[in-house]
VOTIVO-157491 format. One record per residue (C-alpha): residue in three letters; x, y negated, z negated. Coordinates in nm, 2 decimals. Each point is the difference from the previous one (the first is absolute). Example, Ala and Ser with C-alpha at 12.3 -4.5 7.8 and 13.67 -1.06 7.14 Angstrom:
BEGIN
+-----+--------+--------+--------+
: res :      X :      Y :      Z :
+-----+--------+--------+--------+
: ALA :   1.23 :   0.45 :  -0.78 :
: SER :   0.14 :  -0.34 :   0.07 :
+-----+--------+--------+--------+
***
This chain:
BEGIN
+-----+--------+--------+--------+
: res :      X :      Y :      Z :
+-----+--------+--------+--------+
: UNK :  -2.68 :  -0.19 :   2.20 :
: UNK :  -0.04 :  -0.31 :   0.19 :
: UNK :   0.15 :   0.02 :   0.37 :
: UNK :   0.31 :  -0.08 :   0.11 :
: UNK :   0.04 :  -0.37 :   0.17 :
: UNK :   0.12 :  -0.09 :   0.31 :
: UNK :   0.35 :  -0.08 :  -0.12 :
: UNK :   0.25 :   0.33 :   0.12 :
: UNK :   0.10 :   0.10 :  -0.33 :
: UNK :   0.36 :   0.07 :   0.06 :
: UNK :   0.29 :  -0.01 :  -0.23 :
: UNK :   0.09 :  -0.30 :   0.10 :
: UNK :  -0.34 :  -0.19 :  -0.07 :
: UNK :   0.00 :  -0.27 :  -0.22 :
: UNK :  -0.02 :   0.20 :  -0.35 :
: UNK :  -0.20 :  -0.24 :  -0.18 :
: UNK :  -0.27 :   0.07 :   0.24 :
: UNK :   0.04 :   0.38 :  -0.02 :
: UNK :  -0.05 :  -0.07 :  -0.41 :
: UNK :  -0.32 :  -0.15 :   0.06 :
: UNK :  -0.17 :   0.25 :   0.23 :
: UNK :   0.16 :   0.28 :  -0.22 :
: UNK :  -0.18 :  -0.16 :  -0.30 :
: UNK :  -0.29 :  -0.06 :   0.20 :
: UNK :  -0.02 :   0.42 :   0.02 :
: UNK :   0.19 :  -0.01 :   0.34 :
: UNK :   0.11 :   0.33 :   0.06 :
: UNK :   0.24 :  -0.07 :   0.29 :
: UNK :   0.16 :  -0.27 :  -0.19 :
: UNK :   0.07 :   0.16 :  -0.25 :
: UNK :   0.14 :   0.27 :   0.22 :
: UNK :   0.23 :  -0.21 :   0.16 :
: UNK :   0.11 :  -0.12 :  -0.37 :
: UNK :   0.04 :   0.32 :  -0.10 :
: UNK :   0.31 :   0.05 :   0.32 :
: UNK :   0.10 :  -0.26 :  -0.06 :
: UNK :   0.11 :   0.03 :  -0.32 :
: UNK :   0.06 :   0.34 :  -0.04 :
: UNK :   0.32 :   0.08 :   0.05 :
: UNK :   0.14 :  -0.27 :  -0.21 :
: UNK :  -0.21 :   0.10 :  -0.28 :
: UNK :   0.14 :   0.35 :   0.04 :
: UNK :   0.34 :  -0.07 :   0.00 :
: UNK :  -0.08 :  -0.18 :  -0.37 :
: UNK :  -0.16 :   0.30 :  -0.10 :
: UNK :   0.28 :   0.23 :   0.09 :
: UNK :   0.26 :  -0.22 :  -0.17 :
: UNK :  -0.20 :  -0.01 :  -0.30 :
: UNK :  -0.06 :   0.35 :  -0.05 :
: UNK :   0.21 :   0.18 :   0.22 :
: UNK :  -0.25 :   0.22 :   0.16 :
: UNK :  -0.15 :  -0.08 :   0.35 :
: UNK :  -0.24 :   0.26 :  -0.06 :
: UNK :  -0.16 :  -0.18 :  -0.33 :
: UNK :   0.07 :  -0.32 :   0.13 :
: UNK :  -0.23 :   0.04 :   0.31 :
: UNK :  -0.28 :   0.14 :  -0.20 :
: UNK :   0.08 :  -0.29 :  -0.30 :
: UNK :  -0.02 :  -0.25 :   0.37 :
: UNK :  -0.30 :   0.12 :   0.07 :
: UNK :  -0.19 :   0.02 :  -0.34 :
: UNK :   0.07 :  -0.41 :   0.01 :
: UNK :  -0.13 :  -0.07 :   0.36 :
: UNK :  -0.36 :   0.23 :  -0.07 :
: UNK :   0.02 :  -0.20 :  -0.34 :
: UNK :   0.08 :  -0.34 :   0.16 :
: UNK :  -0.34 :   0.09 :   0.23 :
: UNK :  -0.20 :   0.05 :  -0.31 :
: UNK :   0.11 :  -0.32 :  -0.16 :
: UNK :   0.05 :  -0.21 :   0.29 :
: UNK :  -0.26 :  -0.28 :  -0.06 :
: UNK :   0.18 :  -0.04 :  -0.35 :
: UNK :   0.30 :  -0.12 :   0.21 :
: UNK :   0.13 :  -0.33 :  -0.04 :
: UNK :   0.04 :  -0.14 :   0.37 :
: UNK :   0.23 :  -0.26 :  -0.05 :
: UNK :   0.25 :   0.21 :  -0.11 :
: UNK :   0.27 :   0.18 :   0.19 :
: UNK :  -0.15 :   0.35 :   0.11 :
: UNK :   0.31 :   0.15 :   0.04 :
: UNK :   0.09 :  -0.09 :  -0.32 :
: UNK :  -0.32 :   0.14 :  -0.19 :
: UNK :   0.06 :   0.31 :   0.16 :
: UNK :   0.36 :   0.06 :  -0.07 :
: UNK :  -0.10 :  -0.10 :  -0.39 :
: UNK :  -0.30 :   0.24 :   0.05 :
: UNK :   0.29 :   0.27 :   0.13 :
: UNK :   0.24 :  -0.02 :  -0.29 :
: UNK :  -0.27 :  -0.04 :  -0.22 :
: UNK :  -0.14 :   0.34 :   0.07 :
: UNK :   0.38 :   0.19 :   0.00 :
: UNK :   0.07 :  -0.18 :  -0.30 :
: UNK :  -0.29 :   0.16 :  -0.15 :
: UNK :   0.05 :   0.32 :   0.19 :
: UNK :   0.36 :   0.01 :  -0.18 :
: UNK :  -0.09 :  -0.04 :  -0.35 :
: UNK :  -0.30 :   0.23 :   0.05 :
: UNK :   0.28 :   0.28 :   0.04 :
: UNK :   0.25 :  -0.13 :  -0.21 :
: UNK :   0.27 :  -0.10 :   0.20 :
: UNK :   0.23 :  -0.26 :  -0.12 :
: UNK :   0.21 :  -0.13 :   0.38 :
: UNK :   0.18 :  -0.34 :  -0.01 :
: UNK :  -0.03 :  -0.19 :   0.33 :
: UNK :   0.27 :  -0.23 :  -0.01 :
: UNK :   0.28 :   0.28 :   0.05 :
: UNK :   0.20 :  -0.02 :   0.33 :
: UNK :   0.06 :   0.37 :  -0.05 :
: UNK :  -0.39 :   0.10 :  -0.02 :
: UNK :  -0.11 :   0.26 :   0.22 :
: UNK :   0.29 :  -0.04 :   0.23 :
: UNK :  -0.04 :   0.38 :   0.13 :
: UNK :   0.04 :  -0.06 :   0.41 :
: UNK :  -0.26 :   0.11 :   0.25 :
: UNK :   0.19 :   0.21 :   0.25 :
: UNK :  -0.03 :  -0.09 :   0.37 :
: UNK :   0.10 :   0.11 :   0.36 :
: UNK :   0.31 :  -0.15 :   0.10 :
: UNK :   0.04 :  -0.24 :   0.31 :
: UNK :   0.15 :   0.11 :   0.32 :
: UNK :   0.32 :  -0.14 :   0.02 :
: UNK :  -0.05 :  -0.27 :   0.28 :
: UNK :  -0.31 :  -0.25 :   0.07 :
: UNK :  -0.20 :   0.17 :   0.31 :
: UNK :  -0.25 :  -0.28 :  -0.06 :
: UNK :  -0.20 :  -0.21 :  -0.24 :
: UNK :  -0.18 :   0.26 :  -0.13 :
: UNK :   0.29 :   0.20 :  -0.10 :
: UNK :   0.10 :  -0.29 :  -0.15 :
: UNK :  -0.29 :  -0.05 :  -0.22 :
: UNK :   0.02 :   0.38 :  -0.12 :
: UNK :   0.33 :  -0.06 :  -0.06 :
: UNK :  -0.14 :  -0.25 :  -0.25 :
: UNK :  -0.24 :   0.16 :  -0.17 :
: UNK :   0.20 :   0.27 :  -0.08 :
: UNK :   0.27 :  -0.22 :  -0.15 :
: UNK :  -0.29 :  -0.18 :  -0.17 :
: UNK :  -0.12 :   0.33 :  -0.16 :
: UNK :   0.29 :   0.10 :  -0.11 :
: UNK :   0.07 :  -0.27 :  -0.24 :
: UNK :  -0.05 :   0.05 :  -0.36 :
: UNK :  -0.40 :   0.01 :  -0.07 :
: UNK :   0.04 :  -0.34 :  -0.20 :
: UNK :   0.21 :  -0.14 :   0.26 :
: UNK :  -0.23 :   0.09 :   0.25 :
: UNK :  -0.31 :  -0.08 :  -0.18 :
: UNK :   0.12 :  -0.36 :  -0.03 :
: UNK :   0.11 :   0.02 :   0.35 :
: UNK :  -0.30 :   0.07 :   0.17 :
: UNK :  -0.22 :  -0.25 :  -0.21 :
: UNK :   0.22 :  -0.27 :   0.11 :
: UNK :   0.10 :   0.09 :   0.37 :
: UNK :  -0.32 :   0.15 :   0.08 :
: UNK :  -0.27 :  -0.13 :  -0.17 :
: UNK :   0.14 :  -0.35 :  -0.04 :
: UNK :   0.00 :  -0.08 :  -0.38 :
: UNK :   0.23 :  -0.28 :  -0.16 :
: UNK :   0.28 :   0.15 :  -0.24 :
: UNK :  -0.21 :  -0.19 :  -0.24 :
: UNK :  -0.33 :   0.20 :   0.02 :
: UNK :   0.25 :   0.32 :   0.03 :
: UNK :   0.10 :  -0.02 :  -0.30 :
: UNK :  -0.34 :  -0.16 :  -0.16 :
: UNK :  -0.17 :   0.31 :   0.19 :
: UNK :   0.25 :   0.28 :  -0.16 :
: UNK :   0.10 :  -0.15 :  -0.30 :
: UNK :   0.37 :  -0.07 :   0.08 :
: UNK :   0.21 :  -0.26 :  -0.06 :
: UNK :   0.04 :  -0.24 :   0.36 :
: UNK :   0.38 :   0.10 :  -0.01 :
: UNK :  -0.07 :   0.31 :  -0.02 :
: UNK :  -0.22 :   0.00 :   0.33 :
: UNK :   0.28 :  -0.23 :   0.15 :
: UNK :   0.26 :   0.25 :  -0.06 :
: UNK :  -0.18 :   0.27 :   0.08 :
: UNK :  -0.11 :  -0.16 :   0.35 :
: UNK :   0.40 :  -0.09 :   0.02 :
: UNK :   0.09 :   0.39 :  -0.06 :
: UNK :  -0.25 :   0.11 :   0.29 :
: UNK :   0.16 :  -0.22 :   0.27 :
: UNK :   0.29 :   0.10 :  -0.10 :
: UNK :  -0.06 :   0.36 :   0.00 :
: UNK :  -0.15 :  -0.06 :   0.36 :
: UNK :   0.25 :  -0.17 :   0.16 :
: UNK :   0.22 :   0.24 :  -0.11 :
: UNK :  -0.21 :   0.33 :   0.05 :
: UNK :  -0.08 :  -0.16 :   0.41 :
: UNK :   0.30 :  -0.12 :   0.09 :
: UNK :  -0.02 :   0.19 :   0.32 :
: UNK :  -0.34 :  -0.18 :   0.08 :
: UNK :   0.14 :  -0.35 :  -0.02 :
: UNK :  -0.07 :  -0.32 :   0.14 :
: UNK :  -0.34 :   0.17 :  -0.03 :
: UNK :  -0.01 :   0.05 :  -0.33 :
: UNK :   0.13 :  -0.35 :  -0.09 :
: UNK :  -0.30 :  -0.15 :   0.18 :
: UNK :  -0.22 :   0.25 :  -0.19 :
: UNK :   0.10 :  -0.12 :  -0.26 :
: UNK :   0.04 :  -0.37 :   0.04 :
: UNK :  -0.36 :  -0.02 :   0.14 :
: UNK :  -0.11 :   0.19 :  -0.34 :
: UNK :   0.16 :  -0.26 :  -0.26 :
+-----+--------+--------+--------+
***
C-alpha cells in the first residue's frame, strides 16, 4: 500500500481527496472513509432489513468489496452515493436470497420502539439535556427514527431520504413532522432547550 500523505486525514477532509488516495491503495483514507460513512450506511441497512446484526455484517461485506474493486470506481461520481446503491444493493439481494417479500414504503413498517431510560425530571445541565434527547429519539417508532437520524444527524435532504429508502418525499416529510412533534411533546419539561435543539437541527 502506498503511504499515507501529509494531508491529516480526518473526517472532515475534503472527500474527493480521500477517494483518490483510497483508490491509489491508501489505507488510512480509506479508513477515514470507511467512519465516515458508516453509520449512515448502517442505519440503511437496518431499515432495509430490519436486523442490525445482518445489516452490519451486509455493511461490512460492501466496504472489504468496495477495497477490492476500488480502482473500478468512477471518481467523478458522488461516493456517498455509490456506496449507499452498493448498500441496498447487497440487502436487496440478501432479501430475495431468503425469500422475504417486505414493502418499504409502509409508515407502519417495523415500528416496534426501542425502549430507553427515562430523563430525570429537571435539566441539571446540558448533558442531561442531551440524554434526555436521545432517549426521546430512540423511542420513536424504528421508521420514524430511521428517517430521523438520516436527516438530523447525518445531514441528508428529504430528497435523497426518500431516494436512499425507497419512500415517497411525503412520506419522509411526514414522517420528519411526526418526530418533532413527538419530541416536543415527549421534552416538554426540557424546553427552551429543546426548541433550540431542534431549531439548529432543521
Amino acid at each position: 500500500m502506498q503511504q499515507a500523505q501529509n494531508l491529516p486525514l480526518t473526517s472532515q477532509a475534503n472527500e474527493s481527496v480521500l477517494v483518490q488516495r483510497f483508490i491509489g491503495g491508501d489505507e488510512q483514507a480509506f479508513e477515514t472513509l470507511f467512519k465516515k460513512h458508516y453509520q449512515m450506511l448502517l442505519k440503511v441497512g437496518q431499515f432495509l432489513i430490519n436486523d442490525i446484526e445482518q445489516a452490519e455484517e451486509l455493511v461490512h461485506d460492501v466496504f472489504i468489496n468496495v477495497w477490492q474493486k476500488r480502482e473500478n470506481i468512477n471518481t467523478q461520481a458522488s461516493f456517498k452515493n455509490y456506496l449507499i446503491t452498493a448498500v441496498r444493493n447487497r440487502c436487496f439481494n440478501h432479501l430475495k436470497a431468503k425469500k422475504k417479500t417486505t414493502s418499504i414504503d409502509d409508515d407502519e413498517s417495523w415500528a416496534d420502539e426501542l425502549v430507553a431510560d427515562t430523563a430525570t425530571d429537571t435539566v441539571a445541565n446540558l448533558k442531561e439535556v442531551n440524554l434526555a434527547i436521545e432517549a426521546a429519539v430512540s423511542r420513536l417508532p424504528e421508521q420514524c427514527r430511521i428517517i430521523f437520524q438520516l436527516s438530523r444527524y447525518e445531514g441528508m435532504s428529504y430528497k435523497e431520504i426518500a431516494e436512499t429508502l425507497g419512500l415517497a418525499p411525503k412520506t419522509v416529510e411526514n414522517q420528519i413532522g411526526r418526530a418533532l412533534k413527538t419530541l416536543k411533546t415527549e421534552l416538554k419539561d426540557y424546553l427552551p432547550f429543546v426548541f433550540l435543539y431542534l431549531s439548529q437541527n432543521q
